[in-house]
C-alpha positions as CSV (number, residue, x, y, z in Angstrom):
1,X,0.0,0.0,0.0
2,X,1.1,3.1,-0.3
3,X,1.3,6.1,2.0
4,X,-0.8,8.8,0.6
5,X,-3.6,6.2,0.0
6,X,-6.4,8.2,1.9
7,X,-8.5,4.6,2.1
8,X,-6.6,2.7,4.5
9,X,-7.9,3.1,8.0
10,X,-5.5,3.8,10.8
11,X,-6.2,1.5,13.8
12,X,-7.5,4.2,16.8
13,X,-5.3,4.8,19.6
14,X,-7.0,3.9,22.9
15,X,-6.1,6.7,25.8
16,X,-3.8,4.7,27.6
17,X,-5.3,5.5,31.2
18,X,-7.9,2.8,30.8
19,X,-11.0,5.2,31.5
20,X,-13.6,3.8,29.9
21,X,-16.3,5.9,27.4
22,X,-18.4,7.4,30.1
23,X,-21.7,6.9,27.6
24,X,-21.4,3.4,26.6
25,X,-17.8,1.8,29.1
26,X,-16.1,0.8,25.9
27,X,-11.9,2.1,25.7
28,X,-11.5,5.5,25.3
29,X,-9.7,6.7,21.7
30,X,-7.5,9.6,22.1
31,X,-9.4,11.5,19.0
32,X,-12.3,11.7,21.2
33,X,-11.5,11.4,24.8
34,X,-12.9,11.3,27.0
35,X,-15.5,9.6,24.4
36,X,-15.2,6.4,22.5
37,X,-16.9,7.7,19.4
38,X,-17.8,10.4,17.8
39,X,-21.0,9.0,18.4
40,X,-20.4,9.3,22.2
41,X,-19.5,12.2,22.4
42,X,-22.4,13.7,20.1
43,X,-24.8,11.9,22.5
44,X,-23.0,13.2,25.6
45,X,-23.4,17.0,23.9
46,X,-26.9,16.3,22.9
47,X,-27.7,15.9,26.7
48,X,-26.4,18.9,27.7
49,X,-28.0,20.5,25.0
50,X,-31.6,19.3,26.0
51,X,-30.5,20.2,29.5
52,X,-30.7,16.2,30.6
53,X,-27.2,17.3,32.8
54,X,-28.1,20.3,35.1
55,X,-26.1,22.1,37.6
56,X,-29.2,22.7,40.7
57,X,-29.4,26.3,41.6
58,X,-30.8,27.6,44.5
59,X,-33.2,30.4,44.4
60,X,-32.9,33.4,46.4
61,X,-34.9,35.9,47.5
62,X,-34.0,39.7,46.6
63,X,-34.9,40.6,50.3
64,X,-33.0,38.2,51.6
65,X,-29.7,39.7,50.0
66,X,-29.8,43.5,51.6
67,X,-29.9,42.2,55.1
68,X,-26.6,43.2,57.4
């Protein structure tokens, strides 16, 4: 084969920490850590877009801010 033959796949390079995908447990690759995948890591992003992942807020009371 030669080198500038665009077809051939390169093996992926596993992140050599052994943390596994956090979506599906499977090796992480390097290209996508912390993700698996592309596919991973576009679910993981999809979450946070539908705001599955939320950081809890407390509310406050405006009142409660001007006491001494």
């Amino acid at each position: 084969m030669n080198d500038n033959d665009k077809t051939a796949k390169a093996a992926p390079e596993i992140v050599p920490s052994g943390a596994p995908c956090p979506m599906c447990g499977k090796p992480a690759e390097l290209k996508y850590r912390p993700f698996c995948s592309k596919r991973c890591a576009d679910l993981d992003l999809s979450r946070w877009l539908n705001g599955v992942y939320a950081i809890p807020a407390r509310e406050t009371d405006p009142d409660d801010d001007e006491e001494t």
